[in-house]
C-alpha positions in Angstrom: -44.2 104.9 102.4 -47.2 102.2 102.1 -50.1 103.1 99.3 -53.2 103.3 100.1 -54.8 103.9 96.7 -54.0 104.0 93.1 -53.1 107.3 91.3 -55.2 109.4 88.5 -52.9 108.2 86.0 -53.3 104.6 86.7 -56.8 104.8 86.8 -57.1 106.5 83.4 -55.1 103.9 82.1 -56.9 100.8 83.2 -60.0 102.5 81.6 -57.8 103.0 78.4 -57.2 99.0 78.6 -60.8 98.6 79.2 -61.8 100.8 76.2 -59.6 99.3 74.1 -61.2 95.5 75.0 -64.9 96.6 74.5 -64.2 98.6 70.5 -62.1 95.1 69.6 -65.3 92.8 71.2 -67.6 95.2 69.8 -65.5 95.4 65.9 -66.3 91.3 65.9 -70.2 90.9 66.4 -71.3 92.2 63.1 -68.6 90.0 61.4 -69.6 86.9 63.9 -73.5 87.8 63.4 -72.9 87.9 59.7 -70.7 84.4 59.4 -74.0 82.7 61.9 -76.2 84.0 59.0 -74.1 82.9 56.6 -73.9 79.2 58.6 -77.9 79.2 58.8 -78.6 80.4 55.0 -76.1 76.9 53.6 -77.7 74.5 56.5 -81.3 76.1 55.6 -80.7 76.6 51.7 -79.2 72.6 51.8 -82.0 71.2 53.1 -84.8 73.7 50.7 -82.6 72.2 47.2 -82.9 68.6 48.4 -86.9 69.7 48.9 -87.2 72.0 46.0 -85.5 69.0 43.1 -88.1 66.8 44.8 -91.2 69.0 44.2 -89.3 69.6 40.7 -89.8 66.1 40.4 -93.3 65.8 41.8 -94.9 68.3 40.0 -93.2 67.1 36.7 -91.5 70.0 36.2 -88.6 68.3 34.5 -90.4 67.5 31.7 -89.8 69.2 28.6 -93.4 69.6 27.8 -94.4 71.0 30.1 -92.0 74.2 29.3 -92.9 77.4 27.7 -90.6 79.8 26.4 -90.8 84.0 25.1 -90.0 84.7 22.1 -88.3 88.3 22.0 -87.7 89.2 18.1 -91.3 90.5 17.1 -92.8 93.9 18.5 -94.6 92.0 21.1 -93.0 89.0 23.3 -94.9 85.8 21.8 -95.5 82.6 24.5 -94.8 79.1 22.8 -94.5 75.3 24.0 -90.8 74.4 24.2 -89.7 72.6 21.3 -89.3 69.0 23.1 -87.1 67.8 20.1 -84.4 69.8 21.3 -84.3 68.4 25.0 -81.1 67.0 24.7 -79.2 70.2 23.2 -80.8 73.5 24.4 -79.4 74.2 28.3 -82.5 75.9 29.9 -83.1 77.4 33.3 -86.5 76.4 34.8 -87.2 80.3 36.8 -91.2 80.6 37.2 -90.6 83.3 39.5 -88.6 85.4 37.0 -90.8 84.7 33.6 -93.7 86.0 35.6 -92.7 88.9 36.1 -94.7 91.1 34.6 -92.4 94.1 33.3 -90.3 91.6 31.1 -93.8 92.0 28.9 -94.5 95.7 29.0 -92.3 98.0 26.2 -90.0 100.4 27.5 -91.6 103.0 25.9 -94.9 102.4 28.1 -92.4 101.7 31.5 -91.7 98.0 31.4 -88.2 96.2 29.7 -89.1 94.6 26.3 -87.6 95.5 23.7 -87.3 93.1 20.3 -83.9 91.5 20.3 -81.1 92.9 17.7 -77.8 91.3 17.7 -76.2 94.9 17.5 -77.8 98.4 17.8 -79.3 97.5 21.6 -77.3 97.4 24.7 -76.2 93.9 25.8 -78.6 92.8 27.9 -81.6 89.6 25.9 -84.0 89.3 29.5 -85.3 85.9 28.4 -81.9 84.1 28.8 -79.9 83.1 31.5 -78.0 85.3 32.7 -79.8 88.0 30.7 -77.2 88.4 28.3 -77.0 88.7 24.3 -75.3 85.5 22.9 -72.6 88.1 21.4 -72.6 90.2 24.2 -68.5 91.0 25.2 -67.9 90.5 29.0 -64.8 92.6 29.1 -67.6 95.9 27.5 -69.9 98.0 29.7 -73.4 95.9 28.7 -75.1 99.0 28.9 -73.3 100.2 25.8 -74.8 99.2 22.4 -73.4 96.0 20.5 -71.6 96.8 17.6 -69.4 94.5 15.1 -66.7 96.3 16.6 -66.8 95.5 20.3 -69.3 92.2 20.1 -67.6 88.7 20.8 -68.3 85.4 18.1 -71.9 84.2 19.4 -71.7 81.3 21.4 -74.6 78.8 22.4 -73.3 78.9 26.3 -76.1 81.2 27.4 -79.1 79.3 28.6 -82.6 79.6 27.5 -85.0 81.1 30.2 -88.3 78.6 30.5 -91.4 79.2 32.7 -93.8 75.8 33.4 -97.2 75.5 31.7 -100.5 76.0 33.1 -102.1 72.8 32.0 -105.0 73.9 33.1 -105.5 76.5 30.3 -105.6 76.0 26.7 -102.4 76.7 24.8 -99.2 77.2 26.3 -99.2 79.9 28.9 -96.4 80.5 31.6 -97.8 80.3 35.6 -98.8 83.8 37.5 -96.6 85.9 39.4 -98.9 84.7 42.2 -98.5 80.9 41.6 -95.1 81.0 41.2 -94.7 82.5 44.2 -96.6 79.7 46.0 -94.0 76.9 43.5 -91.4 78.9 44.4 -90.9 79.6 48.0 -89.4 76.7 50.5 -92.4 75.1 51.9 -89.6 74.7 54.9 -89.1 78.7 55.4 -92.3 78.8 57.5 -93.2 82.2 58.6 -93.5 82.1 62.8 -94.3 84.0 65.6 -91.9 84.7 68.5 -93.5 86.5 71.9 -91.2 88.5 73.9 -90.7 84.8 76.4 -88.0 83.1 74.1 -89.0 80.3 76.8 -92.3 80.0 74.9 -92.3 78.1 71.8 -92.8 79.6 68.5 -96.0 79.3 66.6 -96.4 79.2 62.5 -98.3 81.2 61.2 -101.7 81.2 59.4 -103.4 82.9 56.1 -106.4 84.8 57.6 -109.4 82.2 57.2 -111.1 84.2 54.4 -114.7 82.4 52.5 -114.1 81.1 50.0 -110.3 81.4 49.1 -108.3 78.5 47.9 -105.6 79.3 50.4 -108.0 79.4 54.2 -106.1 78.3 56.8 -102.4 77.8 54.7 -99.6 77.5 56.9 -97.6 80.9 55.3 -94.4 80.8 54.3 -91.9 84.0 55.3 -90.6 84.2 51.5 -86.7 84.5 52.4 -86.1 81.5 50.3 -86.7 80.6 46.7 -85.6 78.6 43.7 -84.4 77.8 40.3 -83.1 75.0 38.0 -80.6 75.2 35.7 -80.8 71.9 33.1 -77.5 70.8 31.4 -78.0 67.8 29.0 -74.9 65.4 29.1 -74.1 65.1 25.3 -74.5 62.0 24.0 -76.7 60.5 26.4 -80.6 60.8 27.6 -79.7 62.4 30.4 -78.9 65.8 32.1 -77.3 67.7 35.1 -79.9 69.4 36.7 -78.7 72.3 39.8 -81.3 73.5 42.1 -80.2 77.0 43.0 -81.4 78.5 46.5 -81.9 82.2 46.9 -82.1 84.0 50.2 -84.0 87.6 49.8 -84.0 87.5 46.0 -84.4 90.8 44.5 -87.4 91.0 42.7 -86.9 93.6 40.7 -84.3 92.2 38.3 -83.4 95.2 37.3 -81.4 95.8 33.4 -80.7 99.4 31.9 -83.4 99.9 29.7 -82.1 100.1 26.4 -83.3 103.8 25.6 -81.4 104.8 28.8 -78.5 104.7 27.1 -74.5 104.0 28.4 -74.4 104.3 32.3 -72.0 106.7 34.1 -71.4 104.3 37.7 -71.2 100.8 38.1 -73.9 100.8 40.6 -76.5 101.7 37.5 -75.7 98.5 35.8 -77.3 95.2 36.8 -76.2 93.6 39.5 -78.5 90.7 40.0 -76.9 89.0 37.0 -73.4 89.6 36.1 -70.6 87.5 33.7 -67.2 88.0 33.6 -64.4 86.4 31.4 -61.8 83.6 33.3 -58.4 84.8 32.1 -56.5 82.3 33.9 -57.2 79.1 36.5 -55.5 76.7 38.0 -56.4 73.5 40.0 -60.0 72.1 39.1 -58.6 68.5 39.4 -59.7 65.5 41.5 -62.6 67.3 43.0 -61.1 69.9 45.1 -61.8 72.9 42.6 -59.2 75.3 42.1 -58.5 79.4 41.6 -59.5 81.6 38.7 -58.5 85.0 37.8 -61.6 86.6 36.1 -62.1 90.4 34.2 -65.2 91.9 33.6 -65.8 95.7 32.5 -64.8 97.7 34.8 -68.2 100.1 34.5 -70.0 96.7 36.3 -69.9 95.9 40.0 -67.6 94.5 41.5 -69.0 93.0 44.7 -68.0 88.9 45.3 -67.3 87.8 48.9 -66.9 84.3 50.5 -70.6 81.7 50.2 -71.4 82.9 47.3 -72.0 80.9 44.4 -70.9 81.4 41.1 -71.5 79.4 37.6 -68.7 78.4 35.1 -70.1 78.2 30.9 -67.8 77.5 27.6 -69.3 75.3 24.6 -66.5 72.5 23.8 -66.9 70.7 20.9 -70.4 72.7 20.2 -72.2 71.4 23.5 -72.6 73.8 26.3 -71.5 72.9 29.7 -72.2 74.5 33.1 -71.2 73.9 36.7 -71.5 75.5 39.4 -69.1 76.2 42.4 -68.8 78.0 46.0 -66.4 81.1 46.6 -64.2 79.5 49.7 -61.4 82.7 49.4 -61.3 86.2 48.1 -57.4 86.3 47.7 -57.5 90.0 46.2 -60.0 93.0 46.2 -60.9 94.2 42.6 -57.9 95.9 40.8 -58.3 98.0 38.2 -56.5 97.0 34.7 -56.3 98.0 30.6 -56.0 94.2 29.0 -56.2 93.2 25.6 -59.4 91.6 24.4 -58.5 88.1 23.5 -61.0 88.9 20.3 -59.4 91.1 18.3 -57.2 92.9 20.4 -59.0 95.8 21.6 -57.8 97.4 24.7 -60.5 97.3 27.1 -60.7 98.9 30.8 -61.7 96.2 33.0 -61.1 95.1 36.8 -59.7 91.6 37.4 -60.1 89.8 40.8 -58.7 86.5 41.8 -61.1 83.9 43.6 -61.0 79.9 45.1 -63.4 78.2 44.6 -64.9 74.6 45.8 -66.4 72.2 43.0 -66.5 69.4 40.4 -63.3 69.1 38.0 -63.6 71.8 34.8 -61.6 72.0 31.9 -60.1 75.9 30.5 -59.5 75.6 26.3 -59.1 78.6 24.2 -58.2 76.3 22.1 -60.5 76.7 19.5 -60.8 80.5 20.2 -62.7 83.0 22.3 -66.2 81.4 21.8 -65.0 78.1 23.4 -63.2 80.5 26.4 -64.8 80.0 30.0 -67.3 82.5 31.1 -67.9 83.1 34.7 -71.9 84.1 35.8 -71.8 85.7 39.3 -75.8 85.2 40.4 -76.3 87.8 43.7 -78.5 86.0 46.7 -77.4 82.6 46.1 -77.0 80.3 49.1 -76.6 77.1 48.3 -77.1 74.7 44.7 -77.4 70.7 44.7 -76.7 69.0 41.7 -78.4 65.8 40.4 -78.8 63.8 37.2 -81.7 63.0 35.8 -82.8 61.2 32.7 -84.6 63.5 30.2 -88.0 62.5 29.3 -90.7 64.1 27.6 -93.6 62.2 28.3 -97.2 63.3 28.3 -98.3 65.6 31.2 
C-alpha cells in the first residue's frame, strides 16, 4: 500500500534529532565566544605592552630615581626615594596603579590593610611586595594563618619590591595619585567608543564632557579594560635588566588580602586571589625555547582556579641573584587534586592541592640544590593577558 505521509513516531523522532543538534550548537557558543575574547584580549593586550614599555620609556619611568618605595615596619607606612645604589640587585615591580591605592595606607583597625610588618606573629601576606607575600611566607601553608618558626620557610630575596614613580613636580619623594595613575596606566589604545544600533555606521570615540577649566576638556576617554605593570629583573653582572610589561584585562581593583586581625579563613574563596604563589615540585622540558610542564602545590585552603592564556611567573634566587620569567598556560593536563605531601623544609606534612600545567616560554633552570630557598616558586597573577619582555640598560640618570 503507497504512503502518503509520515507517522507520529517518525515525526517525534526527527524533532528528537533536531533537538539534539540545537543543545550541541547551543553547548559551543559560550566556549567559542569565550576563546574570540580570549583571541582579541592577546592581539589587543600585544599591541598595549609594545605601547605601554614605550611610554615606560618616554616618561622615564625606568629610571631608578625616579622610584619611590613604602616602608611597612613603623606604625605608619613611611614614603622614600628608592635607594639608586641598589639598581642592579633589588628586582622591583613598577605598579602605579596598585601603590595608590589608598587602603594599603589606612590601619586595619580604622578599615584599611596596613599593618607594620613582623616576620612571624602576622599572617603571610607583606602588601608592598610583589606578589604580596612575606619573604618567609610557606607556599605549601594557608597565608591567612600566622607565621611562626614552625611553619615559615628560610627567607629568600625572590620576592620583588613594589615601587610607585615620583611626582617630580612635588617636593620630596611622593608616589602619583590614584587618579594619575589611572591616566599612566590605562592603554591609550583601549579607546572608549560609541556603537548605534546601525552596525553599518561607524563607531565614534568618545569624549570627556568639555568642562572650564579642567586639564582633561575634550580628552579622547579611554574604556579602562586594559592596564599595566613592569616587573624589572637586573641581569647579574651586567648594567642591564629584563624588564616584562604585564597587560591586564578588567583588573580588580580591590586587591583584596585577609586582614591580619581577621584571623585563619575557613574557604578558599576568602583568601586572595588576585595574587597567589605556589611551590614547583617537579618540571620537565624548559629547553631550547619551547618551555616545558610543571607540577606545582600550593595550600590547599587557596584557590585553585588556572585555565589556558593565562600567564603565570617563575622566581628562585641562584647563586644569591633573583631571577624571574614569565610564561603562558598552553594546557591544563589535570584539574586540581587534592594531596598530604611532605614539606621539603623540614618535613611537615602539609594538605595541599597539586595541579600539572604546560607552559610556553624562555629556557629555566629547577635546583634544590642548595635547598628550599633556591627552590622555584610559581606566582599565578589573575587578569593577565599578555607580557613582552625587553632589555634595557639600567641607568639612573637625573630626571
Amino acid at each position: 500500500m503507497t504512503r502518503h505521509g509520515v507517522t507520529f513516531i517518525e515525526v517525534l523522532f526527527a524533532i528528537g534529532l533536531v533537538l539534539v543538534g540545537m543543545v550541541g550548537l547551543i553547548s559551543v557558543i559560550p566556549v567559542a565566544s569565550h576563546q574570540a575574547q580570549d583571541t582579541i584580549s592577546l592581539n589587543a593586550g600585544a599591541a598595549l605592552a609594545t605601547t605601554a614599555h614605550g611610554e615606560l620609556q618616554a616618561r622615564n619611568y625606568l629610571n631608578p630615581a625616579n622610584w619611590v618605595m613604602v616602608g611597612d615596619t613603623g606604625g605608619t607606612p613611611s614614603v622614600s626615594a628608592f635607594p639608586t645604589s641598589s639598581a642592579g640587585t633589588v628586582s622591583v615591580c613598577i605598579d602605579p596603579l596598585y601603590m595608590a591605592y589608598a587602603d594599603n595606607y589606612v590601619a586595619e583597625g580604622s578599615g584599611g590593610y596596613y599593618t607594620p610588618f613582623t616576620t612571624v606573629g602576622t599572617n603571610g601576606h607583606r602588601r608592598f611586595r610583589f606578589p604580596y607575600y612575606k619573604a618567609e611566607h610557606n607556599p605549601l601553608v594557608d597565608p591567612s594563618l600566622p607565621t611562626s618558626s614552625g611553619n615559615a620557610w628560610p627567607s629568600s630575596s625572590w620576592r620583588m619590591l613594589r615601587v610607585s614613580v615620583d611626582r617630580v613636580s612635588q617636593a620630596g619623594p611622593q608616589g602619583i595619585s590614584e587618579a594619575e595613575a589611572l591616566l599612566v596606566t590605562q592603554g591609550a589604545d583601549d579607546l572608549s567608543v560609541f556603537q548605534t544600533d546601525d552596525k553599518s555606521l561607524d563607531v565614534v570615540p568618545l569624549f570627556t564632557q568639555a568642562l572650564p577649566g579642567s586639564p582633561a576638556t575634550g580628552q579622547v576617554t579611554v574604556s579602562g579594560r586594559f592596564s599595566w605593570m613592569a616587573t624589572v629583573n637586573p641581569i647579574p653582572d651586567t648594567p642591564f635588566a629584563s624588564v616584562s610589561t604585564v597587560i591586564f584585562r578588567n583588573r580588580d581593583r580591590s586587591f583584596y588580602t585577609p586582614p591580619a586581625s581577621l584571623g585563619p579563613v575557613t574557604q578558599a574563596r576568602d583568601n586572595a586571589a588576585g595574587e597567589r604563589i605556589a611551590w614547583v615540585s617537579a618540571a620537565s622540558g624548559f629547553q631550547g625555547g619551547a618551555g616545558g610542564t610543571v607540577t606545582i602545590a600550593a595550600a590547599r585552603n587557596t584557590p585553585s582556579d588556572v585555565k589556558v592564556n593565562d600567564w603565570v611567573m617563575l622566581s628562585r634566587v641562584d647563586s644569591g641573584n633573583p631571577m624571574h620569567r614569565w610564561y603562558r598556560v598552553i594546557a591544563t593536563i589535570d584539574e586540581a587534586t587534592e594531596a598530604t605531601i611532605s614539606d621539603p623544609h623540614g618535613g611537615a606534612s602539609r594538605d595541599v592541592w597539586t595541579r600539572q600545567l604546560m607552559l610556553d616560554g624562555p629556557d629555566w633552570t629547577f635546583d634544590s640544590a642548595a635547598g628550599v630557598a633556591d627552590d622555584t616558586v610559581m606566582t599565578l597573577v589573575d587578569d593577565v593577558v599578555a607580557v613582552t619582555e625587553h632589555t634595557i640598560r639600567i641607568t639612573s640618570r637625573d630626571r
